[in-house]
N, C-alpha and C positions, 0 to 999 in steps of 0.2 A: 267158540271155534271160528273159524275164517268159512267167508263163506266162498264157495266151489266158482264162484266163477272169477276169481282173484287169481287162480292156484298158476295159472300160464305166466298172467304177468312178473307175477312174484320171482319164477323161477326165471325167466327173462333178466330182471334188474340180479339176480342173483349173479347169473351164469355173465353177466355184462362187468358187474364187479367185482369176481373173480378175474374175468379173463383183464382186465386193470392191473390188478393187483401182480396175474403172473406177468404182464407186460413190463412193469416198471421193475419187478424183483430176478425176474429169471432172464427176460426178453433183451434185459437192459437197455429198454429205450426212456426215452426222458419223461418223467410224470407229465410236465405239459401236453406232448404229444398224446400220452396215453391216454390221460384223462379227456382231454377234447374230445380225441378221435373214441374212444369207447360213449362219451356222453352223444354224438354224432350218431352212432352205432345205435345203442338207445331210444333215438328217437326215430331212429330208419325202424327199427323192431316194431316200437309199440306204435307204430303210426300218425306221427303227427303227420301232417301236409306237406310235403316237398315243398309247396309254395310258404311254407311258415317258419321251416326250419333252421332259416339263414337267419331270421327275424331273433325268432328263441336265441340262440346263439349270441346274437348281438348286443343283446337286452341283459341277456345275465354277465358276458364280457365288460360290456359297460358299465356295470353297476360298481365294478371294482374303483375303476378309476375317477368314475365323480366322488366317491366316500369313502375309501381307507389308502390308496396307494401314495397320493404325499406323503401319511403319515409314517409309511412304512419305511418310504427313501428317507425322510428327516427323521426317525428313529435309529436307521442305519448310519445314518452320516454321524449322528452321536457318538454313538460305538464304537468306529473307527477312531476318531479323533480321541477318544479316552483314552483306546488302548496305543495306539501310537504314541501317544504323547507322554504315556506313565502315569496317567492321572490316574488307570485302572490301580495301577501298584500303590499309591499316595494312598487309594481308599482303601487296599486291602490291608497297608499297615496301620493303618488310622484305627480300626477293629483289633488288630491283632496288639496292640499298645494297651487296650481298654481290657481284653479276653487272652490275651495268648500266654501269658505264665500262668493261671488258675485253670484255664479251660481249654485245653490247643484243640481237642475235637471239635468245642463248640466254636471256636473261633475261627478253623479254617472253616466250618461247616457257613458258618456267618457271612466270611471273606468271599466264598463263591455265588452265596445268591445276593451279596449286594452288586458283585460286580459281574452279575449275567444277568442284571435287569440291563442295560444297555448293551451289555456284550453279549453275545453268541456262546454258547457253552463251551465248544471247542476251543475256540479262541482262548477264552478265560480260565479253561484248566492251562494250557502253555504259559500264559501269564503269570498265574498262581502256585505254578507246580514248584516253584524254587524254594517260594515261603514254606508248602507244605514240608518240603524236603530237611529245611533249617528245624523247622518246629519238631518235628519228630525227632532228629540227631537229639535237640537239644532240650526235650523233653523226655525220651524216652517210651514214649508211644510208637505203639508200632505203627510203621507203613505204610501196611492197608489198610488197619481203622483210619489214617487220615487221607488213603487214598479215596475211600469209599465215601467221608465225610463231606470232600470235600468238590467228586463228583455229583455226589447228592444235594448239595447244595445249589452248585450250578445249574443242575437238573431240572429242580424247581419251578427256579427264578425264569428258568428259558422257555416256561411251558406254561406258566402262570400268570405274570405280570408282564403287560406293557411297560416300556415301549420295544420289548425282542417282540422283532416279526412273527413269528405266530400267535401266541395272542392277539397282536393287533389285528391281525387279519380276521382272525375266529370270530372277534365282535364285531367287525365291520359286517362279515357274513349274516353275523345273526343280526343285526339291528342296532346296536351300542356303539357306533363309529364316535358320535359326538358324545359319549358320556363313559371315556377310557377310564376317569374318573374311579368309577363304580368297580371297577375291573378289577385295578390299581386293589382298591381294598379289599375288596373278595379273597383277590387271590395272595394278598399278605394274610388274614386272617385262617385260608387254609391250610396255606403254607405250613403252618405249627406241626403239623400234623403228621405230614408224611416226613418232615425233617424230625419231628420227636422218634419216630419206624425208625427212619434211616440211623439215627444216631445211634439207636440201642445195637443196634444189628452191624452196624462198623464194629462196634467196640467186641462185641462177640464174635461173627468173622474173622477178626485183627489176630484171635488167640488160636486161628487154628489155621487161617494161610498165610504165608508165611512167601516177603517178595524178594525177588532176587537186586533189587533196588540198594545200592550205596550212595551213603551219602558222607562228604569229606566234613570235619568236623572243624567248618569256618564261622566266621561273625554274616549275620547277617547283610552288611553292607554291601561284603564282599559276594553275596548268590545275587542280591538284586541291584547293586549298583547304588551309585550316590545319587540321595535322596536330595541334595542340593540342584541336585540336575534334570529334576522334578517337578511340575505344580503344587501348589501348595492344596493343603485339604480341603480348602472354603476355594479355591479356583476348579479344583475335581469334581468337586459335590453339585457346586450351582447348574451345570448342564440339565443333571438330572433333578436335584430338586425345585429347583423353579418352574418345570412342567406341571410337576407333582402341586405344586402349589396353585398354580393359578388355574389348573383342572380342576381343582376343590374347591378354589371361590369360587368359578365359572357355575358347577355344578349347585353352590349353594345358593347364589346368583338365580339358577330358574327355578331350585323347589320354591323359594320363598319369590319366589315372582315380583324382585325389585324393579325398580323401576328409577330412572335418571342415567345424566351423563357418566357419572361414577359406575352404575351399575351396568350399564352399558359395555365401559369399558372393558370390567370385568368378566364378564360376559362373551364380549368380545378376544380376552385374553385365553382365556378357559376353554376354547373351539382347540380339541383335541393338534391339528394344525398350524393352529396359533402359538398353542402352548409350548410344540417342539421345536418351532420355529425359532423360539426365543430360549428356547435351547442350546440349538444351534447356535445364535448369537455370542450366545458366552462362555460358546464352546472354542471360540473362537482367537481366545485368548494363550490355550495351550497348543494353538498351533505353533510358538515359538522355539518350545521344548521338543519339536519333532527335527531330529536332527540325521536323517535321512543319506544329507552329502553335505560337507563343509557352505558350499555356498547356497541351500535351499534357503529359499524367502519365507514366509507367510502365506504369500499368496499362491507360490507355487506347492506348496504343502497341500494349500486349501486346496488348489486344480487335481491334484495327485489322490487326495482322498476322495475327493467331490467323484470324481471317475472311477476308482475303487467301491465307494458307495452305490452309485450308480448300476455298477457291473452285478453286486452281488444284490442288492435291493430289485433291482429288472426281473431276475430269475424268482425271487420268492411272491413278485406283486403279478408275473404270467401265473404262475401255477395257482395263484387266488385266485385268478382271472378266469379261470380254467375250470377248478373247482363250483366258481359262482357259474358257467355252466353249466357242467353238472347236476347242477342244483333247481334251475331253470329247467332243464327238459324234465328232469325227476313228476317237475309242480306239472308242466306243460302235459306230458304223458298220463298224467289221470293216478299219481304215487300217494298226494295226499287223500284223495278220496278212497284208496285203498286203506292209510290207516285211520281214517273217518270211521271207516263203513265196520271195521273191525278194534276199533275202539279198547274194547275190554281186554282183547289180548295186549295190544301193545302198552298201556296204560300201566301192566303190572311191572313194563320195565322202568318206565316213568325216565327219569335221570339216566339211568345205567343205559339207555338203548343207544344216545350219543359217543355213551363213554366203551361199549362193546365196538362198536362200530372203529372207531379210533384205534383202540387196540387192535384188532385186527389191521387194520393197513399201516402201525405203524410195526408190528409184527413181523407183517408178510415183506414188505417195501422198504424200511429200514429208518427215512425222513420222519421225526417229528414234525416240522413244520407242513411235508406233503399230509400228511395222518388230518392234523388241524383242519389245516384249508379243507382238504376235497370231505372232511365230513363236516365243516361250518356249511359250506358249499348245499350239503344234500337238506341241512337241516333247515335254512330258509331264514328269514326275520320274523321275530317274534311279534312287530305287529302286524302280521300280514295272516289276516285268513284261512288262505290258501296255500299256507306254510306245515311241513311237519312238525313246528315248533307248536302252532296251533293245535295240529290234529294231539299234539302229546299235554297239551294242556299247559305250555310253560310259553305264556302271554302276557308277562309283564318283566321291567328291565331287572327285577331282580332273579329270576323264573332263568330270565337270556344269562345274566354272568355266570348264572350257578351252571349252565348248558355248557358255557365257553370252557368252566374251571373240570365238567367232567370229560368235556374232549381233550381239554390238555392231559387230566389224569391218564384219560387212554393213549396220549401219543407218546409217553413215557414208558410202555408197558406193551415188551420192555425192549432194552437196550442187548442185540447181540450182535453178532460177527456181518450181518450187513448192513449196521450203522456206522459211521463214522465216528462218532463220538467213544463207544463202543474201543477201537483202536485207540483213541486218543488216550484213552484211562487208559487202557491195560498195560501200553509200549512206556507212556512217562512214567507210568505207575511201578515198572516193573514186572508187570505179571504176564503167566502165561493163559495163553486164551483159555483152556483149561481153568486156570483159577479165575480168570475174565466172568467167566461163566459163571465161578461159584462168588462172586461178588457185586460187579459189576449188575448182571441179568439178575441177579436174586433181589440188588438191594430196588432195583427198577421196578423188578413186581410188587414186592412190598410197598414201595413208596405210591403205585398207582390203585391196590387193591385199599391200601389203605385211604387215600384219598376218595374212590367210590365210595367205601362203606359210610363215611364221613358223609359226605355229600348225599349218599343216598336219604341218611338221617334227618341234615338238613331239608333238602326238598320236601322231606314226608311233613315235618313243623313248617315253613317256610312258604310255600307254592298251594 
């Protein structure tokens, strides 16, 4: 049992995150604001020092921008450039050549989380929604199982793997900025999982809603346009796979604790910032193919995205910033010696306490990536002490990814009428909010309840 003299604070931080939650959802004021101004709130209640409060604040704001927010603007600036420039479309045919006459479920499901690990899930349903449309005509699959496929897909990708800003940010939260690495693999490995749910459950949904969605019965070329006028597959691919790569030698580089100029390099290469940076680099080549206005350059593509990036990377690396707040007064106001002191209860949620919490804000408030932050934010770094991540017993970097992989589970769980993405399936997909609900919001739970039970399993072997 908790003991009695916890029972005010508790309902404090309770009634504090609640009144968050109606802020951003009902209030419709912006999670930045909210979240500050409630962590603010927070620490007026539970008493820290007016003389300290400016300090806390500072400290957990700061923390964002010394160790994850480059990564988040040069993970954005990626993304952009793929999708602008069709290199997103180059990879999604590149899949659908190898999978899409034997397998169109699995193939658009494939198409969406390869290409919403750089892209934005939004984003990359509008991208992808043409293909989905050709392959159904021309398979005879229905619809929605390829609607459902192939937002499940993206869904994933957007909530699990770096380098899409919420994951990145979740790690940087919890302690793993420099070893995305780790992430990268986790969350392909659980990946399996909740797309093994999702597939089954398209294909079954598919036979009983039924979308109002036509589609004209063209060649492919003609839904996405000429692929001459395209990047090629190995100029698509290198943005992201070179990060990928040289975060893995980086990574193998400090277990095995080499040592020299070689290793060094690598090393050097493999600093999650490094590694997207030379992303960026050669991402830099399909800025040709962004054909904007007759006379754009190169370089003015690059200004034009670099500013788009910017714009939309700013807003997800405050509300980090905000969250890593949050997180700060939580530790400041005496949160973890709360769940120190009562241990055995919280213990039994082990994993799920992150992935509840997630769920909930993203629930109530609608943002995936707000859900992520403001609860990597409360959970703290995992080596640190004085952290919830501590008090819950999950102290080492693999303890931290599996934390990250059940916050994203929860910020998936699930998708309805005050998300955005939510809209995004249901209007290209065809459907009405109504069937929205019995597809969309059903395959979201599935995919996130599934991923708990998963993950709860691991943690119990694993931590």
């Amino acid at each position: 049992m908790m003991t009695s003299g916890w029972i005010t604070p508790l309902l404090v931080f309770v009634a504090v995150i609640a009144l968050m939650i109606f802020s951003i959802s009902k209030l419709k004021i912006h999670p930045f604001l909210s979240i500050l101004g409630c962590a603010l709130l927070l620490a007026l209640l539970m008493g820290i020092p007016l003389r300290s409060i400016a300090d806390v604040i500072g400290k957990g704001f700061s923390t964002i921008f010394a160790n994850i927010g480059l990564v988040i603007i040069l993970g954005t600036l990626i993304g952009l450039v793929l999708e602008r420039s069709g290199a997103a479309l180059t990879l999604a045919e590149s899949v659908l050549r190898v999978l899409g006459k034997s397998h169109p479920q699995l193939a658009i499901m494939l198409i969406g989380w390869i290409v919403s690990i750089p892209v934005f899930c939004d984003s990359g349903f509008v991208i992808v929604n043409p293909i989905r449309k050709w392959m159904s005509r021309k398979s005879g699959v229905s619809s929605v199982t390829m609607t459902v496929a192939l937002a499940a897909g993206l869904y994933v990708a957007h909530v699990f793997i770096p380098p899409t800003p919420g994951p990145v940010a979740a790690a940087g939260l919890v302690g793993l900025g420099d070893n995305l690495m780790l992430v990268i693999l986790v969350g392909a490995a659980l990946s399996i999982f909740p797309l093994a749910a999702a597939y089954v459950f398209a294909n079954k949904v598919g036979r009983k809603v039924h979308s109002t969605d036509e589609v004209e019965d063209v060649d492919l070329s003609e839904v996405v346009g000429d692929s001459n006028k395209r990047p090629s597959t190995l100029l698509s691919v290198l943005p992201i796979i070179l990060p990928i790569v040289f975060m893995g030698i980086g990574s193998l580089v400090s277990v095995l604790k080499l040592q020299g100029t070689v290793a060094d390099t690598f090393f050097f290469l493999g600093k999650p910032v490094i590694a997207l940076a030379v992303g960026v680099i050669f991402s830099l080549p399909l800025l040709k193919y962004i054909t904007e206005g007759k006379n754009d350059k190169s370089s003015s593509n690059l200004y034009k995205i670099t500013e788009n990036a910017l714009r939309t990377s700013g807003t997800i690396v405050f509300i980090t910033a905000a969250g890593a707040v949050l997180g700060q007064v939580i530790y400041d106001a005496g949160f973890v010696e709360l769940i120190k002191a009562n241990a055995k209860v919280f213990s039994t949620l082990g994993i799920l306490f992150p992935f509840i919490i997630a769920a909930i804000l993203k629930t109530a408030q609608g943002s995936s990536t707000v859900a992520m932050t403001t609860t990597a934010g409360m959970m703290g770094m995992f080596s640190s002490s004085d952290s919830l991540m501590a008090a819950l017993g999950m102290t080492s970097p693999l303890s931290a990814a599996l934390v990250v992989m059940a916050i994203g589970a929860g910020a998936m769980t699930v998708s309805h009428a005050n998300d955005s993405y939510f809209w995004v399936v249901t209007r290209l997909g065809g459907l009405s909010v109504k069937d929205g609900y019995k597809t969309q919001t059903r395959a979201t739970l599935i995919m996130g309840i599934t991923s708990a039970i998963v993950l709860f399993a691991a943690s119990m072997i694993l931590v």
